[in-house]
C-alpha atoms as an extended CHARMM CRD file, in Angstrom:
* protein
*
        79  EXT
         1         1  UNK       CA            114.4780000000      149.5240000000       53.7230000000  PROA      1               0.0000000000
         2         2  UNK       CA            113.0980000000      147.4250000000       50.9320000000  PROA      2               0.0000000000
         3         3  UNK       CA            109.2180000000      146.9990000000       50.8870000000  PROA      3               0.0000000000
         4         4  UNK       CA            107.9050000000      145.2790000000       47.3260000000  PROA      4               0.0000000000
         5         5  UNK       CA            103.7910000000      145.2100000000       48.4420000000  PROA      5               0.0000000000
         6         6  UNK       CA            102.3570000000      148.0080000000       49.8660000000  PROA      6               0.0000000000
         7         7  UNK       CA            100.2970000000      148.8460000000       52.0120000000  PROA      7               0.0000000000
         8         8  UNK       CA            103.3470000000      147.8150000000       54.8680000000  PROA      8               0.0000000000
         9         9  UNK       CA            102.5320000000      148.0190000000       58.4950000000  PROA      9               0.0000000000
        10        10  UNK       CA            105.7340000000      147.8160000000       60.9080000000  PROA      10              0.0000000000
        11        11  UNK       CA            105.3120000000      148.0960000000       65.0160000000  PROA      11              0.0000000000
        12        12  UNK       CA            107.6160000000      150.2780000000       67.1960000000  PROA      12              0.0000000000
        13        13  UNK       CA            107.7370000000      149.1120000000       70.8680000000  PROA      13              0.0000000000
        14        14  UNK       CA            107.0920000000      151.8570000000       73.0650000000  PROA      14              0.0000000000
        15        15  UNK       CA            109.0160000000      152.0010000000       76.3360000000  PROA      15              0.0000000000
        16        16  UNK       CA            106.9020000000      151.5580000000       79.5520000000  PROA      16              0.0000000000
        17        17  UNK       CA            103.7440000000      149.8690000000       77.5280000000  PROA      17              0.0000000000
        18        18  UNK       CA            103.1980000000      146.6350000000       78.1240000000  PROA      18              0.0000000000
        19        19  UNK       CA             99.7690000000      146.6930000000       76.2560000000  PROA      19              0.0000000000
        20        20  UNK       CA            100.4090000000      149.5870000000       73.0760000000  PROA      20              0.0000000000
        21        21  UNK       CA            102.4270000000      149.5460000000       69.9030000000  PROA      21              0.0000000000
        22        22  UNK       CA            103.0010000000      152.1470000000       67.6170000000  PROA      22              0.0000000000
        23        23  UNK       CA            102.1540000000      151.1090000000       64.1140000000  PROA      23              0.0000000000
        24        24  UNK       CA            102.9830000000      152.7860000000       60.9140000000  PROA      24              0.0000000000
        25        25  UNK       CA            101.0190000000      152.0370000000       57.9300000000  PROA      25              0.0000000000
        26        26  UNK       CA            103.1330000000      152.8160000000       55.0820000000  PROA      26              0.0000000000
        27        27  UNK       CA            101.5600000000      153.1180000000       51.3100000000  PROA      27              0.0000000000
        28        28  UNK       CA            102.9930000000      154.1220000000       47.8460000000  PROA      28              0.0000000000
        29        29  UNK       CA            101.0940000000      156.3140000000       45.6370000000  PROA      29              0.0000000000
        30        30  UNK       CA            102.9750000000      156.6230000000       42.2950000000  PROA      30              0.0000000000
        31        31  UNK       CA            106.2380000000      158.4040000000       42.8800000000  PROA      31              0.0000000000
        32        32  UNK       CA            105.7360000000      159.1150000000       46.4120000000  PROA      32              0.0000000000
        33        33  UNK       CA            105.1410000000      157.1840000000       50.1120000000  PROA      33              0.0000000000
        34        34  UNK       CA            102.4150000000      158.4410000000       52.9040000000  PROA      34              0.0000000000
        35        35  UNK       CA            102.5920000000      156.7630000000       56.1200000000  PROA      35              0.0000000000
        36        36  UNK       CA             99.2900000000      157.0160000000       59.0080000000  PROA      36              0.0000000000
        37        37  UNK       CA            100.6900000000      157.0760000000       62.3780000000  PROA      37              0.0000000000
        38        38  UNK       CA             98.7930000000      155.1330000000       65.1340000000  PROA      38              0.0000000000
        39        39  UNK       CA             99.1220000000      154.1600000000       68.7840000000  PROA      39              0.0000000000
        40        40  UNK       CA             97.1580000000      150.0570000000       68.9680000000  PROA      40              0.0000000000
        41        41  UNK       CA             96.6180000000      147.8750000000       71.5300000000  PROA      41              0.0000000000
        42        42  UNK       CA             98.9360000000      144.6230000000       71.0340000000  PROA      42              0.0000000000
        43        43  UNK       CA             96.9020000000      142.1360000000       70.8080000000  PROA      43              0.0000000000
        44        44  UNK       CA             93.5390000000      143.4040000000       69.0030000000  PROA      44              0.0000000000
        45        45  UNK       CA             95.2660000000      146.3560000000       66.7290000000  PROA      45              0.0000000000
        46        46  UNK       CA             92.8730000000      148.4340000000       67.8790000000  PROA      46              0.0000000000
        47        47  UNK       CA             93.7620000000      152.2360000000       67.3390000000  PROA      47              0.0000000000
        48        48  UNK       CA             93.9670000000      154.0620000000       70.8810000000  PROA      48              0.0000000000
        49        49  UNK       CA             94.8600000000      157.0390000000       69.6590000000  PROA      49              0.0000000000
        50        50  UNK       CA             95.8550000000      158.2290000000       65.8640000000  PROA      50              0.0000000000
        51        51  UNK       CA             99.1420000000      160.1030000000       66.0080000000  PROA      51              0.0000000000
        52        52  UNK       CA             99.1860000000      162.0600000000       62.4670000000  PROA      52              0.0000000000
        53        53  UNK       CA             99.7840000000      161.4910000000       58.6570000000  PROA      53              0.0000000000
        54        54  UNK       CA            103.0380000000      162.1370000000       56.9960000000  PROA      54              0.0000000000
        55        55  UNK       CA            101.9950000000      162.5610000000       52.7960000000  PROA      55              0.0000000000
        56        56  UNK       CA            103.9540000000      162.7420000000       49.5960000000  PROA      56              0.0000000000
        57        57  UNK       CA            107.5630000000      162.0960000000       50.7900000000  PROA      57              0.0000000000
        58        58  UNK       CA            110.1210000000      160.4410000000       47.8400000000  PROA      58              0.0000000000
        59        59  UNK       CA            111.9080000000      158.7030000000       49.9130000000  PROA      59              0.0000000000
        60        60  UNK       CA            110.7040000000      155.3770000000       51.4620000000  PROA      60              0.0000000000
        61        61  UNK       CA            113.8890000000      155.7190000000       54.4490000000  PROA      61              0.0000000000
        62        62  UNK       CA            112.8880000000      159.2740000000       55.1240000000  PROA      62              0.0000000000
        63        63  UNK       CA            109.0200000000      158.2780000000       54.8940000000  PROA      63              0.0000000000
        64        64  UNK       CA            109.6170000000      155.8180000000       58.1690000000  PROA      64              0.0000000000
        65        65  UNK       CA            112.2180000000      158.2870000000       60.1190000000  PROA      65              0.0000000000
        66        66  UNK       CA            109.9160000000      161.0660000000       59.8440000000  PROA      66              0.0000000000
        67        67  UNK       CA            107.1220000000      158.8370000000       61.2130000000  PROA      67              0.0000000000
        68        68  UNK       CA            109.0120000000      157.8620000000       63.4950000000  PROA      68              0.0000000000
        69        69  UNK       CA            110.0360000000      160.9980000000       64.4890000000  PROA      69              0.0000000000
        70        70  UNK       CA            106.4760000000      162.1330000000       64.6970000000  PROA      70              0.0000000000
        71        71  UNK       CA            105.5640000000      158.9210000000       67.1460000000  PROA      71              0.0000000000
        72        72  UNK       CA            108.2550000000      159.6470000000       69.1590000000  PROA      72              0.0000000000
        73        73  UNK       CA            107.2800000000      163.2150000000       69.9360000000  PROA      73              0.0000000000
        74        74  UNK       CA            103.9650000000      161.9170000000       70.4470000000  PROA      74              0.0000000000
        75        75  UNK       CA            104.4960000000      159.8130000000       73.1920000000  PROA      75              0.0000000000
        76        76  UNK       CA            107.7860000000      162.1880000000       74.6850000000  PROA      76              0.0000000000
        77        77  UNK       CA            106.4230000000      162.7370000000       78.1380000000  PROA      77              0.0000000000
        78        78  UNK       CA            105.5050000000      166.5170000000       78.7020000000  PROA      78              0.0000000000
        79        79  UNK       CA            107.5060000000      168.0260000000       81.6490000000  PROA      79              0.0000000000
C-alpha cells in the first residue's frame, strides 16, 4: 500500500449492509502507523459504533490487515 498524506481513510463494504461501511482512519506518527476503527453510515459518515484502535505498528500493510482483522471480528456474527 502506498499512502504519501496522512491522515488516510479507506471504506470496507460490509456484507448484508446496505446502509454501514467500515472505515479505517489510518495516521503516521514518526516511525510508526495507528489506525481508529469505525462502523459509519454511508452516506453521512456518521460513526454507529467505534470498533477499536490499533497503535504503534511499523508497518503500514500490517497496520490495515490488523484493522481489518479487528473489523472483521467485530461484525463476525455470534453463534
Amino acid at each position: 500500500m502506498n499512502i504519501t498524506e496522512f491522515p488516510a481513510e479507506y471504506f470496507i463494504k460490509l456484507d448484508g449492509q446496505d446502509f454501514l461501511v467500515g472505515r479505517l482512519s489510518i495516521n503516521k506518527m514518526n516511525s510508526s502507523y495507528w489506525v481508529e476503527i469505525d462502523i459509519v453510515t454511508k452516506e453521512s459518515k456518521k460513526i454507529f459504533a467505534h470498533v477499536g484502535n490499533l497503535y504503534n505498528t511499523a508497518d503500514l500493510d500490517e497496520a490495515v490487515n490488523r484493522s481489518v482483522e479487528m473489523l472483521a471480528k467485530y461484525v463476525k456474527p455470534k453463534n
